[in-house]
TIKOL-54411 format. One record per residue: residue in three letters; x, y, z of N, C-alpha, C, O in turn. Coordinates in steps of 0.1 Angstrom, whole numbers, always signed. Layout:
N
<r aa="ALA" n_X="X" n_Y="Y" n_Z="Z" ca_X="X" ca_Y="Y" ca_Z="Z" c_X="X" c_Y="Y" c_Z="Z" o_X="X" o_Y="Y" o_Z="Z"/>
...
***
This chain:
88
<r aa="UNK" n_X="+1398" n_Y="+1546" n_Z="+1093" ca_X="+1388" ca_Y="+1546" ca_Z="+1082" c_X="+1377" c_Y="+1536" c_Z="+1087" o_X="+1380" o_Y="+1525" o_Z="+1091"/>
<r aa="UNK" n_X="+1363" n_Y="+1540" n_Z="+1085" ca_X="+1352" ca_Y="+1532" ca_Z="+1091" c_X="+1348" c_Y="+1527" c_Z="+1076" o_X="+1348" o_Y="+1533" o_Z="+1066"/>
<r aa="UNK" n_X="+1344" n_Y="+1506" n_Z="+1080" ca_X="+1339" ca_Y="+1504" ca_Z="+1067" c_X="+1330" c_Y="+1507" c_Z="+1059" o_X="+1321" o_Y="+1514" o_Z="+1064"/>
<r aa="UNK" n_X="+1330" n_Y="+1502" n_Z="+1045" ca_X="+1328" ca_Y="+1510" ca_Z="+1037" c_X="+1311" c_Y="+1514" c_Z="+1039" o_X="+1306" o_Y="+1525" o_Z="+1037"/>
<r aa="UNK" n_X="+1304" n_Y="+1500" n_Z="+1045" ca_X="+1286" ca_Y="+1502" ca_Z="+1047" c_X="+1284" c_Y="+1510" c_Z="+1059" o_X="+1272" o_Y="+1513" o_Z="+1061"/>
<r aa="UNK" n_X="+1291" n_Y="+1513" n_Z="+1067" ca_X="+1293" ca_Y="+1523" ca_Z="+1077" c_X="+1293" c_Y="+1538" c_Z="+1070" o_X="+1285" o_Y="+1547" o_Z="+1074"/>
<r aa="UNK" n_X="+1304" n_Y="+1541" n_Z="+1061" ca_X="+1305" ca_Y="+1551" ca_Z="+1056" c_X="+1292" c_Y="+1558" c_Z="+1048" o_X="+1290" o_Y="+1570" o_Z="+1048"/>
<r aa="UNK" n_X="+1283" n_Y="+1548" n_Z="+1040" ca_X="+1272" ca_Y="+1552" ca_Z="+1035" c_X="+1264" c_Y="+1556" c_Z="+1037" o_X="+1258" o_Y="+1566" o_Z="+1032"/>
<r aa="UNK" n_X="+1257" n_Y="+1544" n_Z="+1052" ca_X="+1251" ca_Y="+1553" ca_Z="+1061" c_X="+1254" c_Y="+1569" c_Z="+1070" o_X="+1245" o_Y="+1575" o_Z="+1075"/>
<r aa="UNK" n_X="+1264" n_Y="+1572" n_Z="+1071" ca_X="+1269" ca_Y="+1581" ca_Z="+1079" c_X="+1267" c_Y="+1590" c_Z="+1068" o_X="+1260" o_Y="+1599" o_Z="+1070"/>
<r aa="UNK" n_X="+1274" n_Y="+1589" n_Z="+1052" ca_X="+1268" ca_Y="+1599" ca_Z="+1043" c_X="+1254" c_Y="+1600" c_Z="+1042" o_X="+1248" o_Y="+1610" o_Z="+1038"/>
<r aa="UNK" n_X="+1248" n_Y="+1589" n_Z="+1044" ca_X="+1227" ca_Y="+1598" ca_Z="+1043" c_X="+1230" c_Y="+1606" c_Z="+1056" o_X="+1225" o_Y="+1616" o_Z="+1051"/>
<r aa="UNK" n_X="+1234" n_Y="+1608" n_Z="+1065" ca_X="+1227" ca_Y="+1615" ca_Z="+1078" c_X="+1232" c_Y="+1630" c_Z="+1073" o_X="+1226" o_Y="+1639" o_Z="+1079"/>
<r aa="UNK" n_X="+1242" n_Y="+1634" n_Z="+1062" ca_X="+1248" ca_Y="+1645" ca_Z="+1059" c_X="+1241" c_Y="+1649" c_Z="+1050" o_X="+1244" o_Y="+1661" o_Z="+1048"/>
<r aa="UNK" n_X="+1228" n_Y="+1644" n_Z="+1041" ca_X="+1223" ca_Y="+1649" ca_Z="+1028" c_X="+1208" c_Y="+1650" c_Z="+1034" o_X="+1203" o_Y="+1648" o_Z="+1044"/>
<r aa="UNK" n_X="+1204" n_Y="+1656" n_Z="+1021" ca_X="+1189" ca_Y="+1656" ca_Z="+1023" c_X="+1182" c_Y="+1639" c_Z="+1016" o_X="+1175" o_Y="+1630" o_Z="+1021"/>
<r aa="UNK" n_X="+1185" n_Y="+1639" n_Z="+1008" ca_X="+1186" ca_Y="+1627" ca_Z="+1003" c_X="+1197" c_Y="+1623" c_Z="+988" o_X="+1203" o_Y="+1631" o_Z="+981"/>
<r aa="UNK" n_X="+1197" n_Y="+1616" n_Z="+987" ca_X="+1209" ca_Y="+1612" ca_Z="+978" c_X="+1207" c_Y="+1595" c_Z="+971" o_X="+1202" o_Y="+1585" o_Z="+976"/>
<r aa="UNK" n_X="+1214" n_Y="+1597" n_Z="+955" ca_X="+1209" ca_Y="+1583" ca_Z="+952" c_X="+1224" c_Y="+1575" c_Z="+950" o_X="+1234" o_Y="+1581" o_Z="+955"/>
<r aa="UNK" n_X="+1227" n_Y="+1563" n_Z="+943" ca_X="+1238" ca_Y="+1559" ca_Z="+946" c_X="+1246" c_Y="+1564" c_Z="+940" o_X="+1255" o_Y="+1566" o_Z="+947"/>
<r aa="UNK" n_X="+1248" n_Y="+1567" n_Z="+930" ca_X="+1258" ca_Y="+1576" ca_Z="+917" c_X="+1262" c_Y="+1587" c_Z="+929" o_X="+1273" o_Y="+1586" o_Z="+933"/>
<r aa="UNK" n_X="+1253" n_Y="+1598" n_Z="+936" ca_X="+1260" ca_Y="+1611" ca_Z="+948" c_X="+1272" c_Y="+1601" c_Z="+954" o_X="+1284" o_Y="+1602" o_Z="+952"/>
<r aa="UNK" n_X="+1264" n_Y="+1590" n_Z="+961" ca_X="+1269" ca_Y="+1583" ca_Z="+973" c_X="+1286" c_Y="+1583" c_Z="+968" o_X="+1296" o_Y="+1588" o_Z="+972"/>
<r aa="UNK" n_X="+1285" n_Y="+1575" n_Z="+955" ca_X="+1298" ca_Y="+1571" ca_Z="+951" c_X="+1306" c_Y="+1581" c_Z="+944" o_X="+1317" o_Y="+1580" o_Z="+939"/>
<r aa="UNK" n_X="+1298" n_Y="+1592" n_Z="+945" ca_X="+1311" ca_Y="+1606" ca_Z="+941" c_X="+1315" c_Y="+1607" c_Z="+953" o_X="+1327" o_Y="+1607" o_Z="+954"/>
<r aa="UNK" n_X="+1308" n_Y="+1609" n_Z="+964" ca_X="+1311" ca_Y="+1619" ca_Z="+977" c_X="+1321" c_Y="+1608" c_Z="+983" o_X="+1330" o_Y="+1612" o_Z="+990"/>
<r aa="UNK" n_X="+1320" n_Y="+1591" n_Z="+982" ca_X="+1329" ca_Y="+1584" ca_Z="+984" c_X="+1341" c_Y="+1580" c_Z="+979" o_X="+1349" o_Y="+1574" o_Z="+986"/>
<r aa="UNK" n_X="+1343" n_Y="+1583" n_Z="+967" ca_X="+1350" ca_Y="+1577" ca_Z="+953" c_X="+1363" c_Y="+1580" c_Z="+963" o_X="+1368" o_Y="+1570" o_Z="+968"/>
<r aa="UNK" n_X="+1367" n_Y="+1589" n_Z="+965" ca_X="+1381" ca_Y="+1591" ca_Z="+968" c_X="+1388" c_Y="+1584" c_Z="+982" o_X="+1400" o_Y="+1581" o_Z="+982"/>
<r aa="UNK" n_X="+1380" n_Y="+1582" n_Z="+994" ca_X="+1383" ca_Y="+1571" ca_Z="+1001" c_X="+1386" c_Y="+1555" c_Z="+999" o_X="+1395" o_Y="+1547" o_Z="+1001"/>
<r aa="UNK" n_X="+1374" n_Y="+1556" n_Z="+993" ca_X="+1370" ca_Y="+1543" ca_Z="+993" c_X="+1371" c_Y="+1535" c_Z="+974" o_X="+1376" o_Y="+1524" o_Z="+973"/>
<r aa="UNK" n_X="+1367" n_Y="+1541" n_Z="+965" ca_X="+1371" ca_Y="+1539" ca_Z="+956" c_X="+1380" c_Y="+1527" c_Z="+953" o_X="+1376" o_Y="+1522" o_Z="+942"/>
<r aa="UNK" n_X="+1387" n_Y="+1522" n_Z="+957" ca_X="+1395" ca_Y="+1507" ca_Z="+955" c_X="+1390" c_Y="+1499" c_Z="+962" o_X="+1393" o_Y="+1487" o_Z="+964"/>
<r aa="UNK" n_X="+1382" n_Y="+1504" n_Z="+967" ca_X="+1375" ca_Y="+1487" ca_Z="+975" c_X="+1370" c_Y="+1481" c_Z="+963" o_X="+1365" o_Y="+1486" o_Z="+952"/>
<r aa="UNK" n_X="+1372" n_Y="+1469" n_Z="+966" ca_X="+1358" ca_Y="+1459" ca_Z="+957" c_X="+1349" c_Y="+1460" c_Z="+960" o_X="+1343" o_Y="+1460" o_Z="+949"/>
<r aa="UNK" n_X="+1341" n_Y="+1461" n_Z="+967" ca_X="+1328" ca_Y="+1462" ca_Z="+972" c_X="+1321" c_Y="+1474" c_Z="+966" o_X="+1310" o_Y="+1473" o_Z="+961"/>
<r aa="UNK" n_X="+1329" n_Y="+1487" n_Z="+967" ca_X="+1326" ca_Y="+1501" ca_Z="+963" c_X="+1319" c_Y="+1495" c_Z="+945" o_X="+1328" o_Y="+1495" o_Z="+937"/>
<r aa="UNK" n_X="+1308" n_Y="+1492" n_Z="+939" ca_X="+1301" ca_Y="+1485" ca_Z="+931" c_X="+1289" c_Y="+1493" c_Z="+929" o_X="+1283" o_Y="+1495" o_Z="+939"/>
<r aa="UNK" n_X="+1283" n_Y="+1496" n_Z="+921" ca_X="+1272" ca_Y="+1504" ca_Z="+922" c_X="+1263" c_Y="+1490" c_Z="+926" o_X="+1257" o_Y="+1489" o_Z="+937"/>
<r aa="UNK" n_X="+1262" n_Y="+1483" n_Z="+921" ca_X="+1251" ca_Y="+1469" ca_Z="+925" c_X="+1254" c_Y="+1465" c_Z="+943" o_X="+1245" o_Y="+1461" o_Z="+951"/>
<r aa="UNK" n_X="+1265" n_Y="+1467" n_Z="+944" ca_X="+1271" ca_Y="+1468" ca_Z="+960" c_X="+1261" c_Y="+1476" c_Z="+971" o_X="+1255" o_Y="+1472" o_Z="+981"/>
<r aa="UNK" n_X="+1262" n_Y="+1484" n_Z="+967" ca_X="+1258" ca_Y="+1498" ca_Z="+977" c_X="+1246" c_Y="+1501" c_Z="+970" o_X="+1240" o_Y="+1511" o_Z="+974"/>
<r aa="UNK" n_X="+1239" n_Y="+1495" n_Z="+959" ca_X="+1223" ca_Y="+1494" ca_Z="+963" c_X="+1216" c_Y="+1479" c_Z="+969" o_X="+1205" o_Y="+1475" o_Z="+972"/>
<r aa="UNK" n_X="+1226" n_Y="+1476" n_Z="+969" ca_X="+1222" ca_Y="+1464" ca_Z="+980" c_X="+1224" c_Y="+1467" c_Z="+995" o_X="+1217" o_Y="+1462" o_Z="+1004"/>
<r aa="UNK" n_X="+1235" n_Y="+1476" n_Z="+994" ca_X="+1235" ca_Y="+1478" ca_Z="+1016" c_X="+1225" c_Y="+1492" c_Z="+1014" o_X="+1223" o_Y="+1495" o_Z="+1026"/>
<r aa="UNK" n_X="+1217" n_Y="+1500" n_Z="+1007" ca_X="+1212" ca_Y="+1507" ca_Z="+1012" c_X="+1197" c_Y="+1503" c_Z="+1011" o_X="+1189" o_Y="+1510" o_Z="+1018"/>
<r aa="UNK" n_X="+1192" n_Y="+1489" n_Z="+1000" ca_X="+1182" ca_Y="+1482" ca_Z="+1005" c_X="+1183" c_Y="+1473" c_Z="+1015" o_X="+1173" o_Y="+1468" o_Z="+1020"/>
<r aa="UNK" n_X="+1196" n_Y="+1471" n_Z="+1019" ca_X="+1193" ca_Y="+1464" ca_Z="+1034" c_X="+1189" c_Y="+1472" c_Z="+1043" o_X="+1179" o_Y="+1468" o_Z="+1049"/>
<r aa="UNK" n_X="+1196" n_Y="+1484" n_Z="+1044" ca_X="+1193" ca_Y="+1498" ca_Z="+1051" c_X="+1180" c_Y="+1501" c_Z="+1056" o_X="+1176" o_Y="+1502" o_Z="+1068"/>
<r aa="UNK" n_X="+1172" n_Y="+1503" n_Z="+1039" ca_X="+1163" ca_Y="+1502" ca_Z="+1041" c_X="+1152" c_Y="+1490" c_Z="+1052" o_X="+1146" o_Y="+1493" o_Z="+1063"/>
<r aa="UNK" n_X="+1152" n_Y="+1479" n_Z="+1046" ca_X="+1148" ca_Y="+1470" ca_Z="+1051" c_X="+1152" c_Y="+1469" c_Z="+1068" o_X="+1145" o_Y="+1462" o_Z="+1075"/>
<r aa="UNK" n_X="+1160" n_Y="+1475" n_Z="+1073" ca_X="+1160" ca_Y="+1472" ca_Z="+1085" c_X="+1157" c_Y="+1489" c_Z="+1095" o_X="+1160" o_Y="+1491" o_Z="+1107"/>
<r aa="UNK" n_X="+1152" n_Y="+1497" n_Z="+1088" ca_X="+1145" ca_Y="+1508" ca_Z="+1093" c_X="+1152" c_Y="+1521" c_Z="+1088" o_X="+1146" o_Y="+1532" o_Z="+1086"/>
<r aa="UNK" n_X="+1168" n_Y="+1518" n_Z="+1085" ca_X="+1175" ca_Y="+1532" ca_Z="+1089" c_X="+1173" c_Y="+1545" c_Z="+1078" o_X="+1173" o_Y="+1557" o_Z="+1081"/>
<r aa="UNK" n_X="+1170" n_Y="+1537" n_Z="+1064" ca_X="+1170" ca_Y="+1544" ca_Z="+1048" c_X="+1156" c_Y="+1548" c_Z="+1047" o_X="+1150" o_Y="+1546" o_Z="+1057"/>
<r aa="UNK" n_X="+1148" n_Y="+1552" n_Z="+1036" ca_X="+1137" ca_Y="+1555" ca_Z="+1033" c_X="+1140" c_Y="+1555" c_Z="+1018" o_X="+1151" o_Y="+1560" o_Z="+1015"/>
<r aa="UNK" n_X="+1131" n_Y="+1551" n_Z="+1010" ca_X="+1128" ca_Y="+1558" ca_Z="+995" c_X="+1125" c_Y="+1572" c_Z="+998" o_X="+1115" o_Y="+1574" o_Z="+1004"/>
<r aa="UNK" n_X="+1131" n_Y="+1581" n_Z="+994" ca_X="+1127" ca_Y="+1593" ca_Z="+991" c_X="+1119" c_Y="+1600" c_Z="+977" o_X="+1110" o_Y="+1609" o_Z="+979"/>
<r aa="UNK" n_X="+1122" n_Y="+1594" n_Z="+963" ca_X="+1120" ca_Y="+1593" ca_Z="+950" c_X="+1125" c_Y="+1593" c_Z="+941" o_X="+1137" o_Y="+1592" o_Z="+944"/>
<r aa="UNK" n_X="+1124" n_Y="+1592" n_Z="+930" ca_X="+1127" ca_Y="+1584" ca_Z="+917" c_X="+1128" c_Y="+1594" c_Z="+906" o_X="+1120" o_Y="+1604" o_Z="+906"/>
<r aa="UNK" n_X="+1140" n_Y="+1591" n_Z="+895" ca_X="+1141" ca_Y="+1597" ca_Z="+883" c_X="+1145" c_Y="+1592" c_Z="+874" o_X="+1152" o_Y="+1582" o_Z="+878"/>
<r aa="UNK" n_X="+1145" n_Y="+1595" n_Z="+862" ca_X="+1153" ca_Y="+1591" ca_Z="+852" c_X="+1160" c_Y="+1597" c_Z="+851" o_X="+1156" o_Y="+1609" o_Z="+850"/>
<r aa="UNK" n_X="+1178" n_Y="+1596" n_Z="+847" ca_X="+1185" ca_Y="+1601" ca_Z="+843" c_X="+1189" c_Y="+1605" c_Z="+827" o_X="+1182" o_Y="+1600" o_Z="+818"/>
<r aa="UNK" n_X="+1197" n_Y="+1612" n_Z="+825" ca_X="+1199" ca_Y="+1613" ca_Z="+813" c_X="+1200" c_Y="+1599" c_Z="+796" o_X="+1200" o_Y="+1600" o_Z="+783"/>
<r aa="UNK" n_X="+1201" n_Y="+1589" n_Z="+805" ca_X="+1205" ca_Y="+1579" ca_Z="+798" c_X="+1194" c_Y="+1571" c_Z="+801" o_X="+1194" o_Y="+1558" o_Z="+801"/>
<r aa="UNK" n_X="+1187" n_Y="+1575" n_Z="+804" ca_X="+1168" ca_Y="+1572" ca_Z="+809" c_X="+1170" c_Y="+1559" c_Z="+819" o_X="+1163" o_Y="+1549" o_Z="+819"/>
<r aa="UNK" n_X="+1179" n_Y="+1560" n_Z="+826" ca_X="+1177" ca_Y="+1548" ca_Z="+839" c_X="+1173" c_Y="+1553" c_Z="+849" o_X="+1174" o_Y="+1565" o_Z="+852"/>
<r aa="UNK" n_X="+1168" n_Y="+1546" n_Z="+855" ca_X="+1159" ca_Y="+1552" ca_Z="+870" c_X="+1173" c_Y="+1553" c_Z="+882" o_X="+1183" o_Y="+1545" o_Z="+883"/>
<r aa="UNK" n_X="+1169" n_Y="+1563" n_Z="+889" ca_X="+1176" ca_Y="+1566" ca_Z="+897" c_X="+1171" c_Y="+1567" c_Z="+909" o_X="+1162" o_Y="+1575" o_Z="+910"/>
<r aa="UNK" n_X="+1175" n_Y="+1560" n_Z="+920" ca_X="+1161" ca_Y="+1556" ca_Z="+935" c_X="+1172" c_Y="+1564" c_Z="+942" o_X="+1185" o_Y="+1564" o_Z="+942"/>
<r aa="UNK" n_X="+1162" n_Y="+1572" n_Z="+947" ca_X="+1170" ca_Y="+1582" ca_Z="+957" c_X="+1164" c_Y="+1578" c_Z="+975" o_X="+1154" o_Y="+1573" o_Z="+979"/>
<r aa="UNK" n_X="+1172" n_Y="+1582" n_Z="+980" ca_X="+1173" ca_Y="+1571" ca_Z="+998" c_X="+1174" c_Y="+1586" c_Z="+1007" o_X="+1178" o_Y="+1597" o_Z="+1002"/>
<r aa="UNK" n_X="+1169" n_Y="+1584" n_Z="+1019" ca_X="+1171" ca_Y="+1592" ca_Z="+1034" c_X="+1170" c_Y="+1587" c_Z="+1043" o_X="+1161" o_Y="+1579" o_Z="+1047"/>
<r aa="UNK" n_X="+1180" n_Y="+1591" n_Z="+1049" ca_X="+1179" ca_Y="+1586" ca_Z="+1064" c_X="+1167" c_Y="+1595" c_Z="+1071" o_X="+1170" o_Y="+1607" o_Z="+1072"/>
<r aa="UNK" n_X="+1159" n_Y="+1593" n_Z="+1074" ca_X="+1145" ca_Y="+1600" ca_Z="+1083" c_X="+1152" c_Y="+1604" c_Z="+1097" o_X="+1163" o_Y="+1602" o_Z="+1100"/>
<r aa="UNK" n_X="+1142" n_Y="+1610" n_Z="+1104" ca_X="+1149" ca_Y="+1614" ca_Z="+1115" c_X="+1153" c_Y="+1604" c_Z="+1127" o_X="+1163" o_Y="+1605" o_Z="+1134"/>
<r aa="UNK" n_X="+1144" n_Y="+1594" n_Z="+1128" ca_X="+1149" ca_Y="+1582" ca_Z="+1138" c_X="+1158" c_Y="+1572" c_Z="+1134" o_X="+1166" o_Y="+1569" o_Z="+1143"/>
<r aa="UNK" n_X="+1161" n_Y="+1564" n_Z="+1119" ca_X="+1170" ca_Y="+1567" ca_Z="+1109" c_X="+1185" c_Y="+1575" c_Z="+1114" o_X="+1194" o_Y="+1570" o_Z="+1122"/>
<r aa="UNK" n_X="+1184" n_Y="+1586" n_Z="+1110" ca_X="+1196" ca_Y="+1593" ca_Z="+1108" c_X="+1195" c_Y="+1594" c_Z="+1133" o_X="+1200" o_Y="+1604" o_Z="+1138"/>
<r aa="UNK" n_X="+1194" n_Y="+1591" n_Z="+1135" ca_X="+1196" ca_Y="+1594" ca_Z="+1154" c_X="+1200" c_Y="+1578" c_Z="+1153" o_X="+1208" o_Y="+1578" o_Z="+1162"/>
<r aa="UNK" n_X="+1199" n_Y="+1567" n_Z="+1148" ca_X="+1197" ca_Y="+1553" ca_Z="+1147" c_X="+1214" c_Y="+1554" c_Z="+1147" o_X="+1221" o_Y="+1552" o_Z="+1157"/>
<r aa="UNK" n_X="+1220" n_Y="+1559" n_Z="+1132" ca_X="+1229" ca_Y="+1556" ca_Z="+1124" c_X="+1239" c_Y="+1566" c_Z="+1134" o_X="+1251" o_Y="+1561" o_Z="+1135"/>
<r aa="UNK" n_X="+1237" n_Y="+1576" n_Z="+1138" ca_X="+1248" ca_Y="+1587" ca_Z="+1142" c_X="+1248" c_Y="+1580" c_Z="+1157" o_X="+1259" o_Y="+1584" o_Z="+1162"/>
<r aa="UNK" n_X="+1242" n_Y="+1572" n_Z="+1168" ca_X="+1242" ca_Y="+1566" ca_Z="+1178" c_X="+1254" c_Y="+1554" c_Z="+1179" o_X="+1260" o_Y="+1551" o_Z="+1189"/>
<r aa="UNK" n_X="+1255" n_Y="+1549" n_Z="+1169" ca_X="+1263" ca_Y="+1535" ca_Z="+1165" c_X="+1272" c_Y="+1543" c_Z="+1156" o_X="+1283" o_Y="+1542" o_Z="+1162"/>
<r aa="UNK" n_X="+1275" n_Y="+1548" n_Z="+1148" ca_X="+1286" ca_Y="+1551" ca_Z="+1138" c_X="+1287" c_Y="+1566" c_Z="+1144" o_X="+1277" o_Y="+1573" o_Z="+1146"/>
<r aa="UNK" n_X="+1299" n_Y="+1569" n_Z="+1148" ca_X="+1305" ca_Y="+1583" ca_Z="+1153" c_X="+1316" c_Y="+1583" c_Z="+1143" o_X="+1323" o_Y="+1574" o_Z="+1137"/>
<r aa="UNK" n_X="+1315" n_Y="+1596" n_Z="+1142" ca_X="+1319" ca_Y="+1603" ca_Z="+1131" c_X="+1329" c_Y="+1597" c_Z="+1116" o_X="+1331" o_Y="+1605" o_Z="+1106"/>
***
């Protein structure tokens, strides 16, 4: 099992884009008992992400319960970045 900020990034390279609530369904069953697995958690590694080239803002919504929802992609140098260093 690859850690958990490893796993997230490797999930953007699989989507088109995706915001944290996807991330944590598509992960819930691996990872799910981690501590870390936190929604405040994993929008923090995926503004690190950001911040260090590999993520992008893709765009924004409100959900049903009118909270914004920031949706992330790995871009194409991004996603070649993240699949060079994290195998499979």
């Amino acid at each position: 099992m690859k850690p958990l900020n490893y796993a997230v990034l490797k999930y953007f390279t699989t989507v088109p884009d995706a915001c944290i609530q996807d991330v944590m369904e598509a992960l819930k069953d691996e990872y799910g008992d981690f501590k870390a697995f936190q929604q405040d958690q994993l929008i923090s590694a995926c503004m690190t992400a950001e911040a260090n080239g590999l993520l992008e803002e893709s765009r924004f919504e409100l959900d049903n319960n009118n909270e914004l929802r920031v949706y992330f992609r790995a871009h194409e140098e991004g996603a070649a970045t993240i699949n060079k260093y994290i195998i499979n």
